[in-house]
C-alpha positions in Angstrom: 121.1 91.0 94.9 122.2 88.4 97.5 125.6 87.3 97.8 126.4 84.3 100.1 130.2 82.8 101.1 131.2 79.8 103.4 134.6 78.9 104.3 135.0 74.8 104.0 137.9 72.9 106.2 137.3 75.0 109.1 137.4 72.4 111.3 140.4 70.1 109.8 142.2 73.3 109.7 141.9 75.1 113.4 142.5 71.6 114.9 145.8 70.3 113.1 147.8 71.7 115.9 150.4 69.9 117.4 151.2 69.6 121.1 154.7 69.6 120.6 156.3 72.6 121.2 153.8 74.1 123.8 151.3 77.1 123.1 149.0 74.4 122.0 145.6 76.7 123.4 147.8 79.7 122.1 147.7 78.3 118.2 144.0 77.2 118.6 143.2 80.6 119.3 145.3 82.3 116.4 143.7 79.7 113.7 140.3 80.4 114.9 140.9 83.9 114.7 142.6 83.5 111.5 139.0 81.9 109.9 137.2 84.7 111.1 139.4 87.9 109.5 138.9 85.2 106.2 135.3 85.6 106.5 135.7 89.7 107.2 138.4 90.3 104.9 137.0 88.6 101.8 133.4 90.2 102.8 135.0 93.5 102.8 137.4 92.9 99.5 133.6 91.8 97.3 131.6 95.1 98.9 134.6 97.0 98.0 134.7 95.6 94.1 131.4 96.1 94.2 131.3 99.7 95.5 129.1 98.6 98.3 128.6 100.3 101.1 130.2 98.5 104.5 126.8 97.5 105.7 125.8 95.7 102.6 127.7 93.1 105.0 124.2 91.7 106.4 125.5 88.7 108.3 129.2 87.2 109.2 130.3 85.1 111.2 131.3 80.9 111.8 133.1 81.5 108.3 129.7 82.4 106.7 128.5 85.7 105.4 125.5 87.2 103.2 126.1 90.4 102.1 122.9 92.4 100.4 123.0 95.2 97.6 122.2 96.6 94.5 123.2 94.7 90.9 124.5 95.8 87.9 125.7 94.9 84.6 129.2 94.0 86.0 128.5 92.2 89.1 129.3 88.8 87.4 132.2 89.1 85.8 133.4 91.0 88.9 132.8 88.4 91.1 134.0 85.7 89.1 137.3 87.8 89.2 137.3 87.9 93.4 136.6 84.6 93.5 139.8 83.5 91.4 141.7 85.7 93.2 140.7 84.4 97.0 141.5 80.5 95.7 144.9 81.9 94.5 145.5 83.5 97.7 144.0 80.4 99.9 146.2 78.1 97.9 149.2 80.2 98.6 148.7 80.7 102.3 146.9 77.9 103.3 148.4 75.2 100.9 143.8 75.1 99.7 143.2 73.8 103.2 140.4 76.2 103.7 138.3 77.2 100.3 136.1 80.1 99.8 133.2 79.5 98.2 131.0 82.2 96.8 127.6 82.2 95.3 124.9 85.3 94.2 121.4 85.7 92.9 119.1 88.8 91.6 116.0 86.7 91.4 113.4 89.1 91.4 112.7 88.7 95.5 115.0 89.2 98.4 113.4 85.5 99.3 113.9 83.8 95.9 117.9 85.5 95.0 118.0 83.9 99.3 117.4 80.6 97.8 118.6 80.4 94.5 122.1 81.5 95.9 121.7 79.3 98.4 121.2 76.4 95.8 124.4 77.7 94.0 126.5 77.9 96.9 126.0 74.0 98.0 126.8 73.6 93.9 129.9 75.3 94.4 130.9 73.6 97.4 130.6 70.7 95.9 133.1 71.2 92.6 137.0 70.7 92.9 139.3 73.4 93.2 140.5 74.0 89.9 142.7 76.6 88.4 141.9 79.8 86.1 139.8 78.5 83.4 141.4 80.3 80.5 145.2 78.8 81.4 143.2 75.3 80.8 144.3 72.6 82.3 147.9 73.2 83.6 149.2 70.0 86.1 152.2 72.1 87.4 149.7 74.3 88.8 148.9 72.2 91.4 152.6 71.6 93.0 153.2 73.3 96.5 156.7 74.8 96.8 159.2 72.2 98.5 159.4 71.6 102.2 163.1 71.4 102.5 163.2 71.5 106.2 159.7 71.0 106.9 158.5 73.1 110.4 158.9 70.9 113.2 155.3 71.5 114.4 152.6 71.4 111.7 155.1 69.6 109.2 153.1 71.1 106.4 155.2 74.5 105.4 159.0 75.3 105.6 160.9 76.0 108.9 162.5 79.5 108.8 162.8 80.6 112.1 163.6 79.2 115.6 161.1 78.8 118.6 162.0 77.7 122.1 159.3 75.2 123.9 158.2 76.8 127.0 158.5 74.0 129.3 161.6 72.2 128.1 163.3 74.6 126.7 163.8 72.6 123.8 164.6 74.8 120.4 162.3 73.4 116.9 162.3 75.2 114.0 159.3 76.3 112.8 157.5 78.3 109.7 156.1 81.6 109.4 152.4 80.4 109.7 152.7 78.3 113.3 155.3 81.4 114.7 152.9 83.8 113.3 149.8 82.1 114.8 151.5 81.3 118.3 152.3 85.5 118.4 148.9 86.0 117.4 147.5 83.6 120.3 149.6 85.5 122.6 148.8 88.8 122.1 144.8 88.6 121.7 143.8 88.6 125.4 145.1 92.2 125.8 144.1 93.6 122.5 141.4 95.9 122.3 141.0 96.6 118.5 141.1 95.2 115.1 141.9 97.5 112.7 141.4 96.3 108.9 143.6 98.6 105.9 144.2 99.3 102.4 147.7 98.6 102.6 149.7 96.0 104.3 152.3 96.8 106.4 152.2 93.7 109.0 149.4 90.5 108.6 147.9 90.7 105.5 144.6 89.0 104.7 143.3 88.9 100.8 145.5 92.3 99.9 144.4 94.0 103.2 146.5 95.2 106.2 145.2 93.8 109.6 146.6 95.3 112.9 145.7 93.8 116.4 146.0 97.2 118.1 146.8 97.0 121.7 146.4 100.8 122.4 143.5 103.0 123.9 143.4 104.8 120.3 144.9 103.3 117.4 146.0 105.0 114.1 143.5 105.5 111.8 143.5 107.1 108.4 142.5 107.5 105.0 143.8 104.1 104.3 141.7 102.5 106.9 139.0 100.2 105.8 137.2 99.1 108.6 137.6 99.0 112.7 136.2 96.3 115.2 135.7 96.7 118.9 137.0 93.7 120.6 135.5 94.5 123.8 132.4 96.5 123.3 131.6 95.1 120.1 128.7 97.3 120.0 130.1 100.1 121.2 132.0 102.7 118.4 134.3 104.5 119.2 133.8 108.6 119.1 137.3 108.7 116.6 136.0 105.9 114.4 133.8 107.3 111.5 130.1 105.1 111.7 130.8 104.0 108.1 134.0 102.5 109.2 132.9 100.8 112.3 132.5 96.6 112.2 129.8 95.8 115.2 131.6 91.9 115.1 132.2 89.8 118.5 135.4 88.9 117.2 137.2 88.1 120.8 136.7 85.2 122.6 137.3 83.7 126.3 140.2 83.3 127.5 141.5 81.9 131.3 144.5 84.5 132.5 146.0 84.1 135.8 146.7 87.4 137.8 149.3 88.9 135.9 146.9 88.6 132.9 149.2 85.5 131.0 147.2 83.1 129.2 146.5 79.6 131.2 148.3 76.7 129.6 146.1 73.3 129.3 148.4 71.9 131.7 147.5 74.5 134.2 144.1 74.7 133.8 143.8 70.6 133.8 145.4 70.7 137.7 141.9 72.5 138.6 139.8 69.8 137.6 138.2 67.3 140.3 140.2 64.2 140.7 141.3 63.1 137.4 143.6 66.1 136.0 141.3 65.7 132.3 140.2 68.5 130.3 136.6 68.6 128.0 136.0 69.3 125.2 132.6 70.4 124.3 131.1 70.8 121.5 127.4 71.8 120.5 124.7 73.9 118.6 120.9 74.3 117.7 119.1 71.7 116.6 117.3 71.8 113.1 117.9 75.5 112.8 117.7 75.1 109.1 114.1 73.9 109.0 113.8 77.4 111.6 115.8 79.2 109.3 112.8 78.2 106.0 109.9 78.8 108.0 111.0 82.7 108.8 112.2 82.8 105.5 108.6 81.8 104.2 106.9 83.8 106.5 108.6 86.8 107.2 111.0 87.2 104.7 114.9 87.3 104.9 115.5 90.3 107.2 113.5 87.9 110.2 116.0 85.1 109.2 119.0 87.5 110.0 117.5 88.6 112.5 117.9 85.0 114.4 121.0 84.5 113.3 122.1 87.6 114.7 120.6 86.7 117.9 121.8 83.3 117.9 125.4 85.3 117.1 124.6 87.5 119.4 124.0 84.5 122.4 127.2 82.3 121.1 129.7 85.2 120.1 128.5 87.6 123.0 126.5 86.7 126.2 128.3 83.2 126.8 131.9 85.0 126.7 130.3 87.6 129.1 129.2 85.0 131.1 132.7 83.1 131.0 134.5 86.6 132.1 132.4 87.3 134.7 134.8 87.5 137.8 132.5 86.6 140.0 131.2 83.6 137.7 132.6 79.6 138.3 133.1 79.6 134.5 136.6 82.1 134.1 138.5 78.6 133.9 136.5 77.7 130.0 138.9 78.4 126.6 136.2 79.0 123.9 138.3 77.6 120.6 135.4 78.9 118.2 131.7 80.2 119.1 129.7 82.2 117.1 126.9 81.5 114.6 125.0 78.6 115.8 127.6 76.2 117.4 130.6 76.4 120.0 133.6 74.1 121.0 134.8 74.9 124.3 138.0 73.8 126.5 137.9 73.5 130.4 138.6 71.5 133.5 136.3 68.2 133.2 133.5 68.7 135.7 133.4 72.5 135.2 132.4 71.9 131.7 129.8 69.1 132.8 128.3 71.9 134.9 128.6 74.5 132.3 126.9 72.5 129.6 123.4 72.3 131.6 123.8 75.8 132.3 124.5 76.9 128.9 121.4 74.9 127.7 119.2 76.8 130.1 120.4 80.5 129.1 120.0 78.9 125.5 116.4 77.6 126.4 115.2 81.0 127.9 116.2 83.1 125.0 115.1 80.9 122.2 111.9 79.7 123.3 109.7 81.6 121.4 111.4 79.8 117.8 111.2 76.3 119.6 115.2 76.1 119.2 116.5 72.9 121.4 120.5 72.3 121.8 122.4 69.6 121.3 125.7 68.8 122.9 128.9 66.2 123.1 131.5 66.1 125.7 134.6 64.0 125.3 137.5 63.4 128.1 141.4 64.6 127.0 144.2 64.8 129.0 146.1 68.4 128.8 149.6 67.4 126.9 147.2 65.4 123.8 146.6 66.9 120.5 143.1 68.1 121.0 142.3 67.4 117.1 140.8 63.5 118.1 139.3 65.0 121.2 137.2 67.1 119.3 136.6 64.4 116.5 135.4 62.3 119.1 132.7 65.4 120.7 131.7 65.5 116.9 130.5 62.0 116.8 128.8 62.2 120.4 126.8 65.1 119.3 125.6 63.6 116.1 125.0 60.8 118.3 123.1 63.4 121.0 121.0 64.4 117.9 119.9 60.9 116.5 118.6 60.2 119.8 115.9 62.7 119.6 117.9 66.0 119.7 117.8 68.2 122.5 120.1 66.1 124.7 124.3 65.6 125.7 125.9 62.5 125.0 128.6 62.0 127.4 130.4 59.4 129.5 129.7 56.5 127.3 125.6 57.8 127.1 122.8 60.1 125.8 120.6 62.1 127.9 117.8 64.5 127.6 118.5 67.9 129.2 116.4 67.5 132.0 117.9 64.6 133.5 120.9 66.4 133.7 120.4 67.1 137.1 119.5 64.0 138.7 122.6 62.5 136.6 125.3 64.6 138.1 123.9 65.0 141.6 123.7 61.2 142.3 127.1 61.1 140.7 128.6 63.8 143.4 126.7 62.2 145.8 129.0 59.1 145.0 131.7 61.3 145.1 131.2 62.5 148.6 130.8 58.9 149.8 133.9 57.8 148.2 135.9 60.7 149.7 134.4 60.4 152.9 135.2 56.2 153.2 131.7 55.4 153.8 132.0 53.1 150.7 135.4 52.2 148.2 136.4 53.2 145.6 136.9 49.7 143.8 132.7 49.1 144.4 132.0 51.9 141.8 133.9 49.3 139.4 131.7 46.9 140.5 128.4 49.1 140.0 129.8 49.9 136.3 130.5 46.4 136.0 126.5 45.1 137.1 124.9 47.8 135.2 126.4 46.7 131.8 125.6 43.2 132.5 122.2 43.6 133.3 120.8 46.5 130.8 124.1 46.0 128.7 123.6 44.0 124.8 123.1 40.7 126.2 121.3 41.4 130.0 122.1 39.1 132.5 119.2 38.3 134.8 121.2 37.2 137.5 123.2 40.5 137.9 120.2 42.0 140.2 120.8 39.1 142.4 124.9 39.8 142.2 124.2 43.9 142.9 122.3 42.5 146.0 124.6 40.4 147.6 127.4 42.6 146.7 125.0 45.3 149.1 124.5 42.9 151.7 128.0 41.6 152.3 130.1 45.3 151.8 127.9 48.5 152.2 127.4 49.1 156.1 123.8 49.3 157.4 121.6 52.3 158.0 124.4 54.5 155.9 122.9 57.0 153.9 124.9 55.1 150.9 123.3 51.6 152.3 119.9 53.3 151.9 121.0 54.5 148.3 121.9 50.8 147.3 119.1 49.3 149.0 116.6 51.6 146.3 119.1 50.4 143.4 118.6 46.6 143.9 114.7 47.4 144.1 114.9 49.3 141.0 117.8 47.9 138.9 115.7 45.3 136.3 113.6 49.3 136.0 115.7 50.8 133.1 113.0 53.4 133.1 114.7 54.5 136.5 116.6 57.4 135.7 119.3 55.9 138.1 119.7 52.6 136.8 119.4 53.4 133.4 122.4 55.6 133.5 124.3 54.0 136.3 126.9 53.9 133.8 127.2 57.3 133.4 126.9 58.5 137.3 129.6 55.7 137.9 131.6 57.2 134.9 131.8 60.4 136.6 132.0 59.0 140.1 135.2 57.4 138.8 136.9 60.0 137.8 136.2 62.7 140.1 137.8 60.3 142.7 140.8 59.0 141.0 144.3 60.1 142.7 147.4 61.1 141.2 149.0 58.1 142.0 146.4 55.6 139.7 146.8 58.6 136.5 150.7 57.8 137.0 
């Protein structure tokens, strides 16, 4: 029997956080936390009704999980039960802005219940929430408690509790969800395990206890339910019994400064280049499902998991490895979520224009064998914005990446394969180094932008070549190494097969802002 469950309003959800009040990066953190114990504890709650064992839990992760086990005469009505429950709980706690949807299927085949409960799941999905169907059709039902006072930050809950602003000082009242999940952002960079219980003494997730254990050794007893390594996922622990042991990559990156205290966005936006701007980035594999049905038809479901472990494995594990390496360039990167098949990550602009490319390459190498490509947006935000519309924005860019043929970034107003990548970014630096060095202005890269939209822009303008050449002749010095540059752009610029002219607009894009002072961001 497969049973398959997918968290919806993930992304509306970890994003509706409000700058006010500071600890932005902190409450990110928490909420995408807070969608992953979802996915663990309600996994955990249907093996346990079912009197599964902890690894009929086959896959989880990016709010998704298949679990795989015997059926029996119950299973249905069971379910049906769990199910009721979690939308009472998810109503309660999250006011239904996340749903848990849950499908299953004893087909015969591992392959065929795979499908059919795949079918019924994107069935499921689709239906309104609707209340217990033997109450009928009850309207009061669907009233949330009132907001009274509502919380100062997310607005959506009641304010109990006071919270003082970092940076001003300023007191708001706030509720239990936004204090809890600013604590919770807080203490995850020095916790080590996750430890999931019967009871619940502190946070409780659908009826289970869930401790973020700071300690060498936490408490365990009979109680206990599961453990995760935050670490090591992979590695158990010699006091953790092997049936008790979650191997989930559960932590993600986070910049500290010496003392090991989270960065703030504001801090982290001071070591960009030029333009104090954050990235956001956000990507993942292209046509993974069409991937996903050939191994299904082929080698059956355990070589499906088996990707998506890997792909896990590469998303969830190697890239925060690579991002706390302390010899890397990369320590400065928030990850908000990566796991699964997809990532949206937080840094200082240009070190996230440089960790993109390098990303796709580690991606490339280990996915080559499946023919797995990666797709990509990256959107400009400055540190004190909500990040929600920053990420909205990366959304559309990598649809837009994807419709241009896949495999490529859209970024700074254009798409690009992967492979120009590098020719992009080092003629913009090169740019850079001019600009910073006076061997051309600043105000001519306005005038580049300007020319290259004019000529290869929606209506091309013929006569912009001949402006881009007398704009050389009369301003950029003579046997310069810049001079030189421009002299092979006027001989190329009606070429929009030239990777240089065709995304001028870009290189200048970049150019700009890695060369704009504090003065012109005032």
């Amino acid at each position: 029997m497969i049973i398959l469950g997918d968290i919806s309003g993930i992304q509306n959800y970890v994003f509706d956080v409000a700058e006010e009040g500071g600890g932005q990066a902190q409450r990110l953190r928490a909420r995408s936390f807070f969608v992953q114990l979802l996915a663990e504890t309600a996994a955990l709650r249907l093996v346990r009704a079912l009197k599964w064992p902890l690894d009929a839990i086959r896959l989880s992760g990016a709010g998704k999980f298949l679990l795989r086990g015997s059926n029996t005469p119950e299973v249905e009505k069971w379910l049906a039960g769990e199910q009721q429950w979690i939308d009472e709980w998810l109503l309660r706690e999250t006011r239904a802005e996340l749903r848990l949807s849950i499908a299953w299927a004893d087909s015969g085949s591992e392959t065929a219940s795979y499908r059919e409960a795949q079918r019924r799941l994107q069935r499921s999905k689709a239906k309104p929430w609707a209340p217990v169907p033997q109450d009928g059709w009850n309207p009061s039902r669907l009233l949330l408690a009132p907001l009274d006072a509502p919380c100062d930050l997310c607005r959506h809950a009641p304010a109990i509790e006071p919270e003082r602003d970092r940076e001003s000082g300023q007191v708001r009242q706030v509720c239990r969800g936004c204090a809890r999940n600013r604590e919770i952002g807080r203490r995850l960079p020095q916790s080590r395990w996750l430890v999931i219980c019967d009871r619940a003494e502190s946070e409780e997730f659908f009826g289970f206890g869930v401790d973020i254990a700071t300690e060498d050794r936490p408490a365990i007893g009979r109680e206990t339910v599961a453990v995760a390594n935050f670490r090591n996922p992979e590695e158990r622990p010699s006091w953790c019994p092997p049936e008790r042991f979650l191997k989930r990559r559960l932590m993600a990156h986070v910049p500290t400064d010496q003392q090991g205290t989270p960065v703030w966005f504001t801090e982290l936006a001071r070591d960009a280049r030029g333009d104090q701007l954050l990235a956001v980035l956000k990507a993942d594999a292209d046509s993974l499902g069409v991937r996903f049905e050939q191994l299904l038809n082929t080698n059956g479901l355990d070589a499906m998991q088996s990707l998506g472990d890997r792909l896990d494995a590469f998303f969830a594990g190697r890239l925060r490895q690579e991002l706390a390496n302390q010899v890397g360039r990369w320590q400065s990167i928030y990850t908000i979520f990566a796991g699964g098949d997809d990532l949206v990550m937080v840094g200082p602009w240009n070190v996230i224009v440089d960790f993109a490319s390098t990303m796709r390459q580690w991606f490339a190498e280990e996915f080559r064998e499946h023919g797995l490509t990666l797709s990509a947006g990256l959107e400009l935000m400055k540190p004190k914005r909500p990040i929600k519309p920053a990420v909205e924005r990366a959304e559309l860019l990598l649809n837009e990446a994807k419709d241009s043929g896949k495999d490529r970034l859209a970024a700074f107003g254009q798409v690009w394969q992967w492979t120009d990548h590098a020719a992009i970014i080092t003629a913009a630096g090169q740019l850079v180094e001019w600009a910073n060095a006076g061997e051309i202005q600043r105000g001519w890269l306005h005038t580049l932008l300007e020319l290259a939209l004019a000529r290869h822009g929606d209506k091309p303008e013929p006569l912009a070549t001949a402006r881009l050449a007398y704009h050389v002749d009369r301003n950029w010095k003579k046997g310069t190494p810049a001079r030189r540059w421009a002299d092979r752009l006027i001989n190329d610029f009606d070429d929009r097969e030239q990777i240089q002219v065709r995304y001028l607009p870009a290189i200048v894009r970049y150019a700009l802002t890695a060369t704009r002072t504090r003065a012109e961001e005032d």
